[in-house]
C-alpha positions as CSV (number, residue, x, y, z in Angstrom):
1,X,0.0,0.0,0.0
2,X,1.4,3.3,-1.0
3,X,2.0,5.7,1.6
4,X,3.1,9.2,2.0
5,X,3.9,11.4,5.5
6,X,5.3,14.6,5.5
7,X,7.0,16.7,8.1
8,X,8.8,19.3,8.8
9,X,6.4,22.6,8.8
10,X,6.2,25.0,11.3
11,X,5.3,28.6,11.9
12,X,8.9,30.4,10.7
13,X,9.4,34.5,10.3
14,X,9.9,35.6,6.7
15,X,13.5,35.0,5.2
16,X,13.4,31.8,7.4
17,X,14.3,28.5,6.5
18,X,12.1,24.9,6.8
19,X,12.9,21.4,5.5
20,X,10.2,19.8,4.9
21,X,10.3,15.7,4.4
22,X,8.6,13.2,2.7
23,X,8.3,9.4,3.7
24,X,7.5,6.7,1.3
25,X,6.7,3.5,1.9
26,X,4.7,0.7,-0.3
27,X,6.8,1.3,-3.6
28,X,10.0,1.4,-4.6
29,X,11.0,4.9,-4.8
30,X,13.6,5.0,-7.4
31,X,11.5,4.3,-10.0
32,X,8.8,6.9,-9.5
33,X,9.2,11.0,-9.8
34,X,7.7,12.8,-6.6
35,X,6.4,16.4,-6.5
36,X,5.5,18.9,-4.0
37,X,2.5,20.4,-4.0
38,X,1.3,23.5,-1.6
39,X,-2.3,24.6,-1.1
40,X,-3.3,28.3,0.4
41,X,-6.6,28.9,2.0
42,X,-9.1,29.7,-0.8
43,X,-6.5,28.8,-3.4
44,X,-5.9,25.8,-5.4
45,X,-3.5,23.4,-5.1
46,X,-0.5,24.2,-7.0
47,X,3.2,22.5,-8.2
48,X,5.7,23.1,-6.4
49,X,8.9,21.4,-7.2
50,X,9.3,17.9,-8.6
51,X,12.1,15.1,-9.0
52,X,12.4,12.3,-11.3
53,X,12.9,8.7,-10.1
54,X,15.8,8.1,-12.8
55,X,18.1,10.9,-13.4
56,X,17.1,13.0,-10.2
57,X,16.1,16.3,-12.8
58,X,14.4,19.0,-11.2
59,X,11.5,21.4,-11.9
60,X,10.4,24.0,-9.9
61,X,7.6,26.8,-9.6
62,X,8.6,30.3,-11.0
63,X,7.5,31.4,-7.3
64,X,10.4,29.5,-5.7
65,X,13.0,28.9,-8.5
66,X,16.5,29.7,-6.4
67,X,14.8,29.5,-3.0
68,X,13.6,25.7,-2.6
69,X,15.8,22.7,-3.5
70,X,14.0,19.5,-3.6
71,X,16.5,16.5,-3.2
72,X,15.7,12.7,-2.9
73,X,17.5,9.7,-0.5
74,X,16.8,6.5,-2.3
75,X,18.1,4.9,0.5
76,X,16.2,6.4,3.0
77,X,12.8,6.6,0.9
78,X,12.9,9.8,1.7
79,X,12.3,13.4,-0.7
80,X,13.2,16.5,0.8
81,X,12.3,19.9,0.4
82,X,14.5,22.6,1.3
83,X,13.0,26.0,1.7
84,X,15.0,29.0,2.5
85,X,14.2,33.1,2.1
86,X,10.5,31.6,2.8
87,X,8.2,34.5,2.0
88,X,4.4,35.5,3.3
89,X,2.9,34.0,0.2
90,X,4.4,30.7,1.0
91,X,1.8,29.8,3.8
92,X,-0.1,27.3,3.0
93,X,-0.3,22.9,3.4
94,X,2.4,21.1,1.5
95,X,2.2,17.9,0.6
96,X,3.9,14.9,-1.7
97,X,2.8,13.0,-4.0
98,X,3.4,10.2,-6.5
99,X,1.9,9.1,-9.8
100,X,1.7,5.6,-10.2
101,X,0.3,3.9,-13.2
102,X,-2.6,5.9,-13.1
103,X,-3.2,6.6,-9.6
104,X,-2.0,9.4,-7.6
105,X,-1.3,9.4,-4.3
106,X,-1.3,12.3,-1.6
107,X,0.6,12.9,1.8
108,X,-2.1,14.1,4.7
109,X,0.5,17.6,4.5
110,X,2.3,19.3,6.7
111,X,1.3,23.0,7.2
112,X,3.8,25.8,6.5
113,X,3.1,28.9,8.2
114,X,5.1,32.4,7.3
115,X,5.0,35.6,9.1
116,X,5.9,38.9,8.2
């Protein structure tokens, strides 16, 4: 059974840093991109940044291009986003996710929270 968990949010002052963390279990992570996805209140959910299962290539939102790295552990079955010079318009739920086949599966988020 696929499963995601994220981690890592918190309430942080602007041009803070968080790291958020996403746990896989269920499938074998190297195979499989994962992205990151956020989610304001009264917004929809948007793409965040996203890493391939192969060849670890990036992608990343305009909004967060040279602020966020996303970075994968194989090992670990672990994807990791690294947020820095976090903004007031970052605030929102973050979560992972994985396409597999034709089912995609979500994290329950972690809430990222940034004050001005």
């Amino acid at each position: 059974q696929v499963q995601l968990v994220e981690s890592g949010g918190g309430l942080v002052q602007q041009g803070g840093s968080l790291r958020l963390s996403c746990a896989a279990s269920g499938f074998t992570l190297d195979y499989y991109a994962i992205g990151w996805f956020r989610q304001a209140p009264g917004k929809e959910r948007e793409g965040v940044s996203c890493i391939s299962g192969v060849d670890r290539s990036t992608n990343y939102a305009d909004s967060v291009k040279g602020r966020f790295t996303i970075s994968r552990d194989n090992a670990k079955n672990t994807v990791n986003l690294e947020m820095n010079n976090l903004k007031p318009e970052d605030t929102a739920i973050y979560y992972c996710s994985v396409l597999i086949v034709t089912r995609r599966s979500w994290g329950q988020g972690t809430q990222v929270t940034v004050s001005s």
